[in-house]
Steps between C-alpha positions, in 0.01 A plus 500: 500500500357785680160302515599253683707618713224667653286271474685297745557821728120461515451133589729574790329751604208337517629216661663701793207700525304160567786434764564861672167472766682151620845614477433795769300201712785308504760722579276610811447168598869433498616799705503321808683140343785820374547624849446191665784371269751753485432532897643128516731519265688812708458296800657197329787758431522629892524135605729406239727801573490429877624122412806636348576745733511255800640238319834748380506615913524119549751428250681801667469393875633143388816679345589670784432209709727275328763775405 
C-alpha cells in the first residue's frame, strides 16, 4: 500500500513540476484581467447602490406628495 501511494505522490509531482514555470506565467499575465475585473465589478456595485438610493428618495418624495 505504501508503494503506491507514493508512487502516485510522485507522478504528481512530476506533473506539476512540468506545469509550475506556466502556472507563475499565467497568473502574471492575468493580474491586470483581476484588477481590471474586480475594478468593474465595484463600480457595477457603486452604480447599482446609487440606483437604489434614488429610486427609495423617489418612492419617498411621491409619498409625501400624495399624503
Amino acid at each position: 500500500m505504501k508503494q503506491i501511494t507514493s508512487g502516485r505522490v510522485a507522478q504528481v509531482a512530476a506533473k506539476y513540476g512540468e506545469h509550475a514555470p506556466m502556472t507563475a506565467v499565467c497568473c502574471n499575465a492575468c493580474r491586470t484581467c483581476v484588477t481590471t475585473n474586480i475594478l468593474g465589478l465595484a463600480t457595477a456595485a457603486v452604480a447599482a447602490t446609487g440606483a437604489g438610493i434614488s429610486r427609495a428618495f423617489r418612492r419617498l418624495s411621491d409619498r409625501n406628495r400624495s399624503g
